[in-house]
N, C-alpha and C positions, 0 to 999 in steps of 0.2 A: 440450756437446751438448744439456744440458736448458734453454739457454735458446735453442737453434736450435730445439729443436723446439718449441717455446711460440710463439715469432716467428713458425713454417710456421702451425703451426696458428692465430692469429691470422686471419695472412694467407689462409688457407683460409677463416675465418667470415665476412672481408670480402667474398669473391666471393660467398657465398653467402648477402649478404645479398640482401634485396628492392629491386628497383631502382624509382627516384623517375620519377614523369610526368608533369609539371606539366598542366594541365588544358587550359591555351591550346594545347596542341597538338593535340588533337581537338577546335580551332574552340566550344571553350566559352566563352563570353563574360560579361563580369562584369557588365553594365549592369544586371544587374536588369530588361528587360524582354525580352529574347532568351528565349526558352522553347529549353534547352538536353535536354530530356528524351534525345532518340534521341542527340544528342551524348556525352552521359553515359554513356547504357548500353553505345555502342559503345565507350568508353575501357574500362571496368569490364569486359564481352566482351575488348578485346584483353588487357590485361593478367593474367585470366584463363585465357586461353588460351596467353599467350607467361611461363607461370612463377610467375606473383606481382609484388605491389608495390604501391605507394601511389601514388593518384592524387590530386595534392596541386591545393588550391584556395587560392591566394593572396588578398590582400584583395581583395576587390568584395563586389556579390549576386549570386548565378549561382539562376536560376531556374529552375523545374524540376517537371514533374508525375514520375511513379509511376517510381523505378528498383530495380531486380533488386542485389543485390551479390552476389558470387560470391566461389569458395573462394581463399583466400589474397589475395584484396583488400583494403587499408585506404582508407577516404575518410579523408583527411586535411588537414583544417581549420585553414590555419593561422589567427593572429590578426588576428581583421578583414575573415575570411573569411565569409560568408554563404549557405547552405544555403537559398534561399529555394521555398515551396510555391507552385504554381499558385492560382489564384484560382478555375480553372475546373474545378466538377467532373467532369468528361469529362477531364479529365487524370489520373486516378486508375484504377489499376485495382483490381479487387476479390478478393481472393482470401480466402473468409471473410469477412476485415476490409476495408475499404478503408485504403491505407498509401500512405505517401510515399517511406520506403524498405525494400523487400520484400529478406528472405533464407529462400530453404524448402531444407533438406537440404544444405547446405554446412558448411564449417567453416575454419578458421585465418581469420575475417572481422574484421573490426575497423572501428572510428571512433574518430578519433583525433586532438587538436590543439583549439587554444583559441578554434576558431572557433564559430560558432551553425545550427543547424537549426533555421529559424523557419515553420513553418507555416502563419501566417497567419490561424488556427485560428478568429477570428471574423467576419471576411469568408469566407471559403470554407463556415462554415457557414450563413452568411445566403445564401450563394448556392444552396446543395445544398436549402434550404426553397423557394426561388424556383421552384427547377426540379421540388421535388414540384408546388408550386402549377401549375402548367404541366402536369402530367402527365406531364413527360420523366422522373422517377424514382419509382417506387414504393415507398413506404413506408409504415408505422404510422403514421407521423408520432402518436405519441402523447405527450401534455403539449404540444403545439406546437412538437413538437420532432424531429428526424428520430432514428433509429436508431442508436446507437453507433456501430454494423459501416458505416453509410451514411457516417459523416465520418471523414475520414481521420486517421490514427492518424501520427505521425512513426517509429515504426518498429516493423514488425511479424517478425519473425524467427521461424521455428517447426522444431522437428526440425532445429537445427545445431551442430554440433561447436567447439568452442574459440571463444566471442564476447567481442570486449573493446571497451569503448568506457571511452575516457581523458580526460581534461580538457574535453570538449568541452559546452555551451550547447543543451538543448533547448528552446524557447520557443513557446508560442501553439499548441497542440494545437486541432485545431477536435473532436478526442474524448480515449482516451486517449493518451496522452502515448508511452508505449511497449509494448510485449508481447512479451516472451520466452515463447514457447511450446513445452513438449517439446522444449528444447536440453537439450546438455551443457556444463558446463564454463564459466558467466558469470563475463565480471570486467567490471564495472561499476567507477570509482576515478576520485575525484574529478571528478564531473558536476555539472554545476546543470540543476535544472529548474527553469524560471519562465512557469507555465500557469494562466493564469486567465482564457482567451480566452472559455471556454462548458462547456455543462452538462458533465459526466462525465470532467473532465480528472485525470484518476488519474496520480499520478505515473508511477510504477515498476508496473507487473505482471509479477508470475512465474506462469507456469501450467505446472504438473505438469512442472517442470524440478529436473533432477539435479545439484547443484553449480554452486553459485552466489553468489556476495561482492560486494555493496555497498557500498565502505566511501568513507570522507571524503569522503563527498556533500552537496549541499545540495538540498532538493527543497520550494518551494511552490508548491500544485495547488490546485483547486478542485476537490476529489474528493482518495477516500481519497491519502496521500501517498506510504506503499508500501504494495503487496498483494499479497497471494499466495492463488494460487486454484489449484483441483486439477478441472478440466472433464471428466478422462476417469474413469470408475470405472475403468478398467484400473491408472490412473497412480498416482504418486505427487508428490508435490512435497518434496522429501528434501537434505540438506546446504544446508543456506543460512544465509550468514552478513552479518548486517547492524551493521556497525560505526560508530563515528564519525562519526552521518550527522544532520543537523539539520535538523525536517521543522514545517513550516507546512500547514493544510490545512483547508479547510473541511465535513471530514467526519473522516474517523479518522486519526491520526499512524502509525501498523503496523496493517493489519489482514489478516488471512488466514481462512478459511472461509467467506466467504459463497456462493463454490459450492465446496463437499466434495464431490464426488461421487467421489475417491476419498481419498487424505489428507495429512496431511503428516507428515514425520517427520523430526527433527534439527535443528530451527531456534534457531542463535542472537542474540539483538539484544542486542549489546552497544554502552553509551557513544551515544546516541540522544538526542538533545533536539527535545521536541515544544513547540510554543507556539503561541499565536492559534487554536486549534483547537475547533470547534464540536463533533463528537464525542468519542470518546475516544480518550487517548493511547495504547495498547494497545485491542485487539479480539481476541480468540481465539474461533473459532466452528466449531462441527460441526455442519450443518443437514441436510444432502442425503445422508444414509446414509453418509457418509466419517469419518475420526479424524483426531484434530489426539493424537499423542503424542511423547513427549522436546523440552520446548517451554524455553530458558533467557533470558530476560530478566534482564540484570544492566547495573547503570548506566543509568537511565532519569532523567531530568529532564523534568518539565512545568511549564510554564507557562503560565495563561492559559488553561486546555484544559477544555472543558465535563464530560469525566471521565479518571478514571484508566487504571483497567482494568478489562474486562467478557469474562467466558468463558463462552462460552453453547450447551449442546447444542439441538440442533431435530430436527422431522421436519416439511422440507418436501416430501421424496417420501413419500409414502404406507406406511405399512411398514416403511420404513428413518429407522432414529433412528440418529443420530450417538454416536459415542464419543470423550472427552476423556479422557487420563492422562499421569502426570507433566509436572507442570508446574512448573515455579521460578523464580521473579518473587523480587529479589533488589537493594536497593542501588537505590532506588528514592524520587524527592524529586517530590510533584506539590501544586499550587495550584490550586484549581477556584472559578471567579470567580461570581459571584451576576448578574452579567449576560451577554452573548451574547456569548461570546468570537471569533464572527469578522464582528464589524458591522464593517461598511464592503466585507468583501468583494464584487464587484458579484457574484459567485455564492454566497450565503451559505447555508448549511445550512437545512430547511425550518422555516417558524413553525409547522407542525402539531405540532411535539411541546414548540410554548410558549401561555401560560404554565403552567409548575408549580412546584415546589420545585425546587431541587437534587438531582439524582439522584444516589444511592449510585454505589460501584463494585459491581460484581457478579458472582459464580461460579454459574450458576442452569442447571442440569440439566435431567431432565426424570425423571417420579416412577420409569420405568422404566428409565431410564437415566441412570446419576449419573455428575456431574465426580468425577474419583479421582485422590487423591496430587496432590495443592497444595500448593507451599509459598509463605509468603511469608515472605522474611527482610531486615530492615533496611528497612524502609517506611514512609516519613512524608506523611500524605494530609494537607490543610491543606483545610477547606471555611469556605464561607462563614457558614452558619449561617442562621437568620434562619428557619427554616422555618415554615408557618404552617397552620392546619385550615383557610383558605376554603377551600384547592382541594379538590378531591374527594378525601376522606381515607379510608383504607383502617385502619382501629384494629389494634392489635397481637392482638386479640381476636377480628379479622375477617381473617387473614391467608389463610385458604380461598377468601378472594372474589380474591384475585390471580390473572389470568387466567394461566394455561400459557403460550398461544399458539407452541403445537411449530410451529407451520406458517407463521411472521409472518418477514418479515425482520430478523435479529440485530440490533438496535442497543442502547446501554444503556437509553435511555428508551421499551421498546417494553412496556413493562409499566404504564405512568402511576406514578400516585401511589403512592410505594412507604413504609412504616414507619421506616423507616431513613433516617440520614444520613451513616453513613460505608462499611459493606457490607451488601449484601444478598446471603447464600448460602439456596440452596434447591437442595435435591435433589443430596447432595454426599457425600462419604466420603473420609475420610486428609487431613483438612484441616489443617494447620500454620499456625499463625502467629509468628513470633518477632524479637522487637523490633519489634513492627509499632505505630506512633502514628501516633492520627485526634486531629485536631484542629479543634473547631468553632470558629471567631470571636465569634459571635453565640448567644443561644439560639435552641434549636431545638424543635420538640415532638415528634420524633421519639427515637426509640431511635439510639445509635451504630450500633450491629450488629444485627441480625436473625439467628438460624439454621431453618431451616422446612426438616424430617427432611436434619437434617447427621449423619452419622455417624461413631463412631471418629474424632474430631480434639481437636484442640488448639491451646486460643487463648489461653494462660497468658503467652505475650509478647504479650499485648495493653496498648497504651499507650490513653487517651480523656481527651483535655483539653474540656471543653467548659464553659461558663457554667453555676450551677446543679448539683446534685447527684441522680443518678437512676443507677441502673444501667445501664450498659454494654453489658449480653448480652440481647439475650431470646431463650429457646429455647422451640421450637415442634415436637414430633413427632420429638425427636431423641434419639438414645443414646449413650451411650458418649462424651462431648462434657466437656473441662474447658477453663471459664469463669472469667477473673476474678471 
């Protein structure tokens, strides 16, 4: 009887699964030049409407401007399938963002299968400039360049319940790459993105989404590679777990806060390999009156990456200063190269913040609002060395002249020439360090570490290999502080 009833039931889960509808049947065509758009959506509409199910796209290119996916649909891709974007921007619609494929307020959604979403991303954006030029679309067009929200995104999803996308190829974004906005419940698992078509191609973005997993992904972008951003002060951006994911990028490898306007909370990045990367391999940022707390970075590898990690409060609303606490950075291997770690990229990080030294990593607060409860445990930073007084030097003696700048965009080199060459902390309290080793290559004239009013911590597992014999710590305006 108990394996009759295992059998029923079985046999019950097979009818109730989601039924297959190959795409040729609602006259979708694979040529690659048939604009399948109103095709598409009427499949995604019926199946929709009659239950659920996966509308499966077999090899070709099926082309396609702006479609809707709806609750209990999977597009699924198989291998050698192709997703391809219009070329014209009047095949796009706007909602917000402009996107290629739109989901607002649904849920059980899915993409799924070994095939590619390619966008087209830097023809479609040379077209959307033609058409400013023309006067058919209005824009900023600021840096010579049209608007984010103006070029189409490959998918933009906002306010939806259970999102999964599976093995599937994002490619040639003509902005950013993806955007989960105010969803529930992301599984993202084993994706590749490969976006370097034009400006602002940000891997992965989360915005002020609840539950959410990245894991055995691979992502190279021209722009940050994931990010997470919190847009609504109501929201939050809370459970997110980023595992096993290996990120290239011409800007930051993980970054989250550059808009806090409300916060995040519970994120962790474990097992991440960053490399070629112009920025830093970690960013942590509280700028726009929002908090970044319970933050766990464990197993990090960088390579090649113009810095480590950089945690940084701001106020760039008026009034509202950010708040940073607990944080645990933990099992952590980085190599910071003495030249541009993403030359060659055709969008490369900007030359305004070269030439200088090698820039420290950095935890730098603000004097009335300090980063609190850092830990670093088991962290070996390897720098170049080499540093030198041409550049405009800041003396350990003159460390008052480092500007704040509460109100400047986060990045680590937004401070210039800093005293330091392996951390620079300012404005900080419950700082831990243990088993932590910097290693310079070359001499340097800088101090390892800097501390400017750090408070209550401890740096007594501090490691400092470098060329030449000098002190390790220099402390500035600070208490309660034990130093090698």
């Amino acid at each position: 009887m108990k394996y009759l009833l295992s059998f029923c039931l079985f046999l019950g889960s097979l009818s109730l699964q989601a039924k297959d509808y190959p795409a040729s049947l609602f006259g979708i065509y694979s040529d690659g030049v048939t604009l399948n758009t109103r095709s598409i959506q009427y499949a995604i509409d019926h199946i929709h409407q009659n239950g659920g199910g996966r509308l499966v796209f077999y090899v070709g290119r099926y082309l396609t401007g702006s479609i809707h996916l709806k609750s209990n649909v999977t597009i699924h891709l198989e291998e050698g399938a192709v997703l391809l974007g219009s070329l014209n921007p009047f095949d796009y619609d706007r909602k917000v963002w402009t996107a290629l494929v739109f989901a607002h307020n649904q849920e059980n959604i899915s993409i799924t299968g070994k095939g590619v979403i390619d966008g087209q991303g830097r023809y479609l954006a040379r077209n959307v400039v033609t058409m400013i030029q023309k006067g058919l679309i209005k824009d900023l067009f600021r840096y010579d360049r049209p608007e984010a929200e103006a070029r189409a995104v490959l998918i933009y999803f906002r306010e939806n319940k259970n999102v999964n996308l599976t093995d599937v190829t994002l490619k040639n974004s003509a902005s950013w790459v993806q955007i989960y906005d105010q969803c529930k419940n992301v599984k993202l698992n084993r994706i590749a993105v490969d976006s370097k078509a034009y400006w602002n191609n940000d891997g992965i973005d989360v915005v002020d989404c609840d539950g959410v997993e990245i894991t055995d992904s691979f992502i190279d972008a021209s722009d940050d590679g994931i990010c997470l951003k919190s847009h609504d002060a109501s929201k939050v951006c809370q459970n997110v777990l980023v595992r096993n994911c290996t990120v290239r990028s011409s800007a930051n490898g993980v970054k989250f806060g550059t808009a806090t306007y409300g916060g995040f909370r519970h994120i962790q990045i474990y097992n991440v390999k960053v490399y070629d990367t112009y920025r830093s391999a970690v960013t942590l940022a509280a700028v726009d009156g929002g908090f970044v707390e319970d933050v766990e970075v464990d197993s990090l590898k960088a390579y090649n990456t113009g810095n480590a990690i950089f945690l940084r409060i701001g106020e760039r609303v008026k009034g509202k200063k950010g708040r940073m606490e607990n944080i645990r950075i933990s099992n952590v291997y980085a190599e910071i190269p003495a030249t541009k770690p993403d030359a060659g990229y055709e969008y490369e990080g900007p030359v305004e913040d070269m030439p200088r030294n090698v820039s420290p990593s950095g935890i730098t607060g603000l004097p009335d609002a300090l980063i609190s409860n850092v830990t670093l445990k088991n962290v070996e930073l390897v720098f170049p060395g080499g540093g030198t007084p041409h550049f405009a030097q800041v003396l350990l003696t003159e460390l008052d002249k480092v500007p704040e700048k509460a109100t400047s965009y986060p990045e680590f080199s937004m401070f210039g020439e800093l005293p330091a060459w392996g951390f620079y902390i300012r404005h900080a309290k419950n700082v831990t360090m243990t088993n932590v080793t910097l290693t310079c290559q070359k001499k340097d004239y800088r101090t390892a570490v800097v501390l400017d009013d750090v408070h209550q911590s401890n740096f007594t597992g501090l490691k400092v290999s470098e060329p030449g014999k000098k002190k390790p710590v220099y402390v500035y305006k600070s208490s309660d502080v034990k130093v090698p």
